[in-house]
C-alpha positions, 0 to 999 in steps of 0.5 A, a space after each residue: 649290903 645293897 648289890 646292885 640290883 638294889 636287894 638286901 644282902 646278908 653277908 656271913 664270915 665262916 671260919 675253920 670249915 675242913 675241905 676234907 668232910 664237904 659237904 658242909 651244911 650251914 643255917 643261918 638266922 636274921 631276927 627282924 626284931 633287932 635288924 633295924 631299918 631291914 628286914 627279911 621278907 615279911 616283917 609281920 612273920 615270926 620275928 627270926 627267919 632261918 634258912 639252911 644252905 651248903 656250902 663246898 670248901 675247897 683246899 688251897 693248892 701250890 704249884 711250884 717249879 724248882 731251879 732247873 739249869 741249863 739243859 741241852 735239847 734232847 736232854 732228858 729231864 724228869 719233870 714230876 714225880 720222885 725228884 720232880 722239878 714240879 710239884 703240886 701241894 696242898 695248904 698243908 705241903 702235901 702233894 696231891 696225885 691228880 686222880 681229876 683235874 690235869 697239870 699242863 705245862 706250857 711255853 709262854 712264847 706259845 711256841 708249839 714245838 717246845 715238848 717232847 715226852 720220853 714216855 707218854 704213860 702219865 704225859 703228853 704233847 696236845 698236838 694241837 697246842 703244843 701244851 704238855 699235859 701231866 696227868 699224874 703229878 706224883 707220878 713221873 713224867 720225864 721230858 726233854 726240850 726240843 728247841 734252844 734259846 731261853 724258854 719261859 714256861 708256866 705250870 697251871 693245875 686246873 683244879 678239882 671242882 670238889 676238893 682243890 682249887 686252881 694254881 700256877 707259876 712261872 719259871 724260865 728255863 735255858 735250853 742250849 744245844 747240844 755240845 757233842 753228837 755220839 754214834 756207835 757202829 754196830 752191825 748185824 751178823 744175821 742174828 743179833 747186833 754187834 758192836 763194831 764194824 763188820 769184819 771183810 
């Protein structure tokens, strides 16, 4: 194959390589005596030339979003973790704990008042995005909307250089208001709260 810049390419078909025993060492060998009108480099050198290179795989990955029905703002929803709406596998349907590389989750409108968290110990709001950043997908994270209207999302894992390559998908999701707001009386007695409206 000739790229370009006009030089000489050989070009190799690895197959079956584990992501899991990286790095990987591969040599490869070009016999000058049967390569035609091509040659690599010298052609009065020994006819085989062989070189040794290595070469990283890394494992495909899966982002998906199940259904999420209509929710309220405010309601909370759990997004990753056990009964998660999102998961993160790998080729072999395994989920896959983000110890390097983040799932961020973000509303295509690029509305940045879209996220609120419950808990911020695996998930936060970027405030300077408005982007929800999951760092644990395994983990839970639970959620909630803070606007109405029909909100698409999308949910991109970065990746991790030495083991998993990048993935995302899109889902939209209806957010609607809230049907009823409930408040109970309570007061305080000089002790603790209690329900109920002080007596006279």
């Amino acid at each position: 194959m000739i790229d370009p810049n006009n030089s000489y390419q050989l070009e190799c078909e690895i197959k079956d390589l584990d992501p899991s025993e990286n790095l990987h060492d591969v040599t490869i060998t070009y016999d000058n005596a049967k390569g035609g009108a091509y040659y690599m480099e010298n052609l009065n050198a020994p006819d085989e030339k062989t070189d040794t290179f290595q070469l990283e795989v890394l494992e495909n990955t899966e982002v998906t979003i199940d259904s999420i029905p209509d929710v309220e703002v405010g309601e909370i929803i759990t997004l990753t973790g056990s009964g998660g709406k999102i998961v993160v596998q790998d080729s072999s349907g395994l989920s896959i704990p983000l110890n390097s590389g983040t799932l961020t989750v973000e509303d295509k409108s690029g509305n940045k008042n879209t996220f609120g968290v419950a808990s911020t110990t695996n998930c936060s709001v970027n405030s300077a995005t408005g982007k929800l950043e999951i760092v644990d997908s395994t983990a839970e994270c639970k959620i909630f909307f803070k606007r109405k209207g029909s909100i698409e999302i999308t949910a991109t894992y970065e990746g991790k250089t030495d083991t998993y390559v990048g993935d995302s998908t899109d889902k939209t999701i209806t957010s609607v208001k809230q049907s009823a707001i409930t408040a109970a009386w309570e007061y305080h007695d000089g002790t603790n709260y209690v329900s109920g409206w002080p007596p006279d």
